[in-house]
C-alpha positions in Angstrom: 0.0 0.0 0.0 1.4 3.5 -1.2 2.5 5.7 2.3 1.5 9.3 2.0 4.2 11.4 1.2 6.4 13.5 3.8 5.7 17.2 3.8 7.2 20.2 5.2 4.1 20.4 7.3 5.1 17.1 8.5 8.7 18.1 9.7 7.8 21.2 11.0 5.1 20.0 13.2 7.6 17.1 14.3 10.3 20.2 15.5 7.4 22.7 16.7 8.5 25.4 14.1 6.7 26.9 11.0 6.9 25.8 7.5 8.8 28.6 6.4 11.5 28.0 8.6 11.6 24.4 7.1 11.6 25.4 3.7 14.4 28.3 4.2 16.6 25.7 6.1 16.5 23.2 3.6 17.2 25.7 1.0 20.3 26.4 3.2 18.8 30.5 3.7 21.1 32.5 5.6 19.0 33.6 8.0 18.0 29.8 9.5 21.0 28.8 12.3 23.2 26.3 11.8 21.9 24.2 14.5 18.5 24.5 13.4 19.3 23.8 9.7 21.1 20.4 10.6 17.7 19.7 12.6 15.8 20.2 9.7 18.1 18.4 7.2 18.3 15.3 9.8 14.6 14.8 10.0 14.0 15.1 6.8 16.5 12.4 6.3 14.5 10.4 8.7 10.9 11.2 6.8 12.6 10.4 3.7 11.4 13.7 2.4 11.5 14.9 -0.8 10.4 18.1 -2.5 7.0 18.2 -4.5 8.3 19.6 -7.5 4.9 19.4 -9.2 3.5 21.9 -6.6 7.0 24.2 -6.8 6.3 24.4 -9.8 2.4 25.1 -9.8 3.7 27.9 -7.1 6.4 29.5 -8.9 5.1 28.9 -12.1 8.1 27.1 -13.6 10.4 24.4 -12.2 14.0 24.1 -11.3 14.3 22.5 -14.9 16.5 23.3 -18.3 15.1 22.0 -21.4 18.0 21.2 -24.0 17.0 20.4 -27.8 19.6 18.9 -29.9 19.7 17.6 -33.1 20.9 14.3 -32.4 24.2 12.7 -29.6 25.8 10.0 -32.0 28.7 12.8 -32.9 30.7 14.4 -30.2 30.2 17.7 -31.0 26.4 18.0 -29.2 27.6 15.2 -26.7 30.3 17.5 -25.9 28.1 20.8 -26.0 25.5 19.0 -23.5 28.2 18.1 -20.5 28.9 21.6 -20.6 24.8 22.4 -20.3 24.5 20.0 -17.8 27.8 20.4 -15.5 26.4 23.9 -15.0 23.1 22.9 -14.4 23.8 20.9 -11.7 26.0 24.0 -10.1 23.3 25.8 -10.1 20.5 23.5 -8.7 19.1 23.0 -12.1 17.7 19.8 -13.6 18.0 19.0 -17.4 15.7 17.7 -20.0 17.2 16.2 -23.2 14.9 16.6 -26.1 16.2 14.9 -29.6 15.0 16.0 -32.9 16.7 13.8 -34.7 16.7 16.4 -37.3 13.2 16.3 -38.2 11.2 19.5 -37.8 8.2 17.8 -36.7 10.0 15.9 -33.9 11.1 19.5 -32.7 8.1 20.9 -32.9 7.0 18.4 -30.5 9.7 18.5 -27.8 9.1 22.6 -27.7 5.3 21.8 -26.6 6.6 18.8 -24.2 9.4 21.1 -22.7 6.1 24.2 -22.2 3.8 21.7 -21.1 6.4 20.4 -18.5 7.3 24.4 -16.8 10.9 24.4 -17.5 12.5 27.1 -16.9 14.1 27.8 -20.1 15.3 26.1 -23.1 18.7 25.7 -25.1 18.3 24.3 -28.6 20.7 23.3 -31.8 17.7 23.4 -34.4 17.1 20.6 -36.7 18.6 20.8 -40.7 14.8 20.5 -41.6 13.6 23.7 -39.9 12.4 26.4 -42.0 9.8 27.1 -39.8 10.4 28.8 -35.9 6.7 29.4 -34.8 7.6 26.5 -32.0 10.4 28.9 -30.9 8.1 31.4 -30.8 5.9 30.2 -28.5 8.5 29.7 -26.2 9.0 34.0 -26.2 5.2 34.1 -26.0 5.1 32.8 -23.0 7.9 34.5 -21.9 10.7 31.4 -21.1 13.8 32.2 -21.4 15.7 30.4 -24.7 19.5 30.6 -26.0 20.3 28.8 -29.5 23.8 27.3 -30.0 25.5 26.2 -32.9 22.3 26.2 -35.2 20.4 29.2 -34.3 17.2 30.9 -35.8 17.6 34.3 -37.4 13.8 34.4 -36.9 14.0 34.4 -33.3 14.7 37.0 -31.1 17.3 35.2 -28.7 20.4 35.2 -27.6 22.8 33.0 -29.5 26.2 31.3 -28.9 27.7 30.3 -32.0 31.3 29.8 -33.4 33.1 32.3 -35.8 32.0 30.1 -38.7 33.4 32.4 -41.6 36.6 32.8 -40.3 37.0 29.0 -39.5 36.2 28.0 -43.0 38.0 30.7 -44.6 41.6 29.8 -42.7 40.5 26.2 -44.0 40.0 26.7 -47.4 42.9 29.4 -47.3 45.0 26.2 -45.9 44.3 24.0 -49.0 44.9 26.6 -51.3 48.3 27.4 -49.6 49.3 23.4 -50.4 48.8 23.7 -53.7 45.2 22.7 -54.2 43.7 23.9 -57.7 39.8 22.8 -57.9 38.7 22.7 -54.2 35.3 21.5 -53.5 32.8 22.4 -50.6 30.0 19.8 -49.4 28.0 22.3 -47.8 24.9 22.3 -45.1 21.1 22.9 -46.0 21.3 26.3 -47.6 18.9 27.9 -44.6 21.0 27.1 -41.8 23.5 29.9 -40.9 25.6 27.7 -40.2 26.3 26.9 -43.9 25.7 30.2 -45.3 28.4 31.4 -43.0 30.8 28.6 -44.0 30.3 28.6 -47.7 30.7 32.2 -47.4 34.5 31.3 -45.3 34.9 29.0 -48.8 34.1 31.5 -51.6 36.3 34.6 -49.6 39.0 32.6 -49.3 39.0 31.8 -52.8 38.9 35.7 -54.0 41.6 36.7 -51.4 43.6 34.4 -53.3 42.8 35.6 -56.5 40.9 32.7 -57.1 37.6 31.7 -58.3 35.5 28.8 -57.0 33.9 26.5 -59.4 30.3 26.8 -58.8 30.1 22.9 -60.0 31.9 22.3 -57.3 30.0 23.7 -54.5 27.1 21.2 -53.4 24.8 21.5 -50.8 22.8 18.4 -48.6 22.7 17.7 -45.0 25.0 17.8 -42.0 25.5 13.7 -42.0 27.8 10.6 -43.5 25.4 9.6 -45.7 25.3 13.4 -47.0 29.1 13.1 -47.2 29.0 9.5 -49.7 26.2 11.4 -52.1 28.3 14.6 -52.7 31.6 12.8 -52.9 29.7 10.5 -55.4 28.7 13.4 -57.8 31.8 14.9 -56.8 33.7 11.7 -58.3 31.5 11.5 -61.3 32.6 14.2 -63.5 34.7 14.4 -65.8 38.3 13.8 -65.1 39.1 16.7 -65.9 37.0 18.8 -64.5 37.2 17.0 -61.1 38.4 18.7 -57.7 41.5 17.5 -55.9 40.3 18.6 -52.9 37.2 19.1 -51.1 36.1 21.3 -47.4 33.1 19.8 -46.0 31.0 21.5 -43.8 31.3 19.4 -40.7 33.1 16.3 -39.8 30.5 13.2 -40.5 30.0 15.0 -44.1 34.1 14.1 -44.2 33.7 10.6 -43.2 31.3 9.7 -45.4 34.0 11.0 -48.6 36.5 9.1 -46.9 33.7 6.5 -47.1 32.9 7.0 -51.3 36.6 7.3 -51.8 37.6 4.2 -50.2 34.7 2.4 -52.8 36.1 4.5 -55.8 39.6 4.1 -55.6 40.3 7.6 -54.6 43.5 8.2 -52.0 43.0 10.4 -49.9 45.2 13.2 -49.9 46.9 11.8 -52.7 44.1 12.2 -55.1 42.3 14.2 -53.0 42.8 16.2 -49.8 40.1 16.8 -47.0 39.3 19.2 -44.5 36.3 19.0 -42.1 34.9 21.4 -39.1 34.3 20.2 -35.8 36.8 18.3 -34.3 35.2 15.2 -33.1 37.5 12.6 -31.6 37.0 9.9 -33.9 38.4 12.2 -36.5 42.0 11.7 -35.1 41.8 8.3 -35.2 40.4 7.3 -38.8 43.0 7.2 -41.8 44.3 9.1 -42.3 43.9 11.2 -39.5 41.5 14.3 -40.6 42.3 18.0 -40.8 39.8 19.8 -39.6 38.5 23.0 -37.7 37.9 22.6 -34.4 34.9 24.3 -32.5 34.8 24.3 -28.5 31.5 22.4 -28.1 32.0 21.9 -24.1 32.6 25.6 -24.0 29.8 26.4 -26.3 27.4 24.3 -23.6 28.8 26.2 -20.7 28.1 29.7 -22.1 25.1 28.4 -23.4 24.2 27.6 -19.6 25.4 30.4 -18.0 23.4 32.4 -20.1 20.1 31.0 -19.6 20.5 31.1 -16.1 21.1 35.1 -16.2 17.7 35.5 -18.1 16.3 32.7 -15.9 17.3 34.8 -12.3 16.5 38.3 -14.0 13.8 38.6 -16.2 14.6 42.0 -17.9 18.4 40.9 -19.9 15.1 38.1 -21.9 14.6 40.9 -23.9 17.9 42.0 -25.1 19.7 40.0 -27.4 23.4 38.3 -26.5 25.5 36.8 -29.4 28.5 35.3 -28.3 31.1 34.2 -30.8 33.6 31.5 -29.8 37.3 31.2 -31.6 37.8 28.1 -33.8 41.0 26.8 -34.3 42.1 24.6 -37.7 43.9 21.5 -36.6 46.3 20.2 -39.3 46.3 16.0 -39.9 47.5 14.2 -42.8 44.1 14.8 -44.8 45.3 17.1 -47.1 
């Protein structure tokens, strides 16, 4: 048979003091004693008390809870992003909620209503390579909780934004391959809405007219952010002419790279002697394939930390949810045998 639950009614009747001086102990207020606060905290040991969250919540209208949106954890780079969301979190008293999208726009739309219907507290989301559409983010500034993109943001959106210095991390790329000689360099880009690839391609194209150079637009295809996005490009990629082929290619994130590692190991193409690559990310499996990948590395646990700290300033005060922060992070290009 289910026992009621303990109560802070319960404990304080037990010790003959009011509620609010159990609640304030047990939230460790400075104004409780010391003595009184290990009174409290022993009891409610005893009870085996635990907080109603449901009724915190129904109180303070929200709960002590984060909602995180991500497009998917198989890669390191959101794996990475969300230890930094949650080590801070946890700091700061904070519960998270993992949403996963799994890059469908539907799916995201979903999580946004499960994370509202649920009182978090806020929301941090990557968006999804399918969404064209941010009403669902909308709804979250409707109703006035707080919400910080990373990575993949929406321009749509009114929301602060922690993102890395995409252009300038595929510019000193590209800039790299043409510096070793590298004629016809292809780019596998993103979805042509994110950002995130328009920000990249743009890194591709400048570095090609600093260098008196001009890009091939042939050689510039766009499809999603994952490996089997990576085998269709470098499969087009490896199906024209011979001479009109590229002998090198920048893709705009690390699976995208695998998978033309993947089409050039069923074509015949060496890689970087028929072809160099260069990827963006960093993840760890990248040092490890062969050969080892150059690529531009992004600080995803960083990116998660910021992303955290910030939500929790608009969380505590209210009036910074209606400015706009944009952080930009430093990316660094880590040189491999790739190219």
């Amino acid at each position: 048979m289910r026992q009621n639950q303990v109560t802070i009614k319960d404990i304080a009747r037990r010790l003959n003091v009011s509620t609010s001086t159990v609640s304030r102990a047990l939230r460790h207020h400075p104004d409780i004693s010391k003595q009184t606060r290990e009174k409290v905290e022993a009891l409610a040991r005893e009870l085996d008390y635990h907080p109603d969250s449901i009724a915190q919540s129904l109180k303070k209208q929200r709960t002590n809870t984060i909602g995180v949106i991500l497009p998917g954890i198989k890669h390191d780079f959101f794996s990475s992003a969300l230890n930094g969301i949650e080590d801070i979190a946890y700091s700061s008293g904070f519960n998270i909620i993992v949403c996963k999208s799994s890059e469908n726009y539907e799916r995201e739309r979903v999580n946004v209503h499960a994370l509202v219907s649920n009182r978090v507290a806020g929301v941090i989301a990557s968006v999804a390579q399918t969404t064209v559409d941010a009403d669902h983010f909308q709804l979250l500034k409707r109703r006035n909780i707080p919400l910080v993109f990373f990575d993949r943001v929406c321009k749509d959106v009114e929301a602060s934004r922690i993102i890395v210095d995409d252009y300038g991390g595929a510019m000193r790329a590209v800039e790299f391959l043409i510096k070793k000689g590298y004629k016809r360099i292809a780019h596998l880009g993103g979805p042509k809405h994110l950002s995130l690839s328009q920000n990249r391609l743009r890194g591709y194209i400048d570095a090609h007219k600093h260098n008196t150079m001009k890009p091939d637009p042939d050689l510039i295809i766009h499809g999603g952010m994952n490996e089997d996005d990576g085998i269709k490009g470098a499969k087009a990629l490896f199906s024209m002419p011979k001479a009109r082929r590229p002998d090198a290619v920048f893709t705009v994130n690390d699976p995208v790279a695998i998978g033309v590692y993947m089409a050039a190991r069923e074509a015949g193409v060496a890689i970087p002697g028929a072809l160099g690559v260069v990827g963006f990310s960093d993840n760890s499996i990248v040092s490890l394939i062969d050969p080892p990948l150059t690529t531009v590395s992004q600080p995803a646990y960083e990116m998660g930390v910021t992303a955290a700290k910030v939500l929790l300033e608009e969380i505590h005060d209210p009036e910074k949810r209606g400015h706009v922060f944009e952080k930009v992070l430093r990316t660094t290009l880590i040189v491999r045998d790739s190219a």
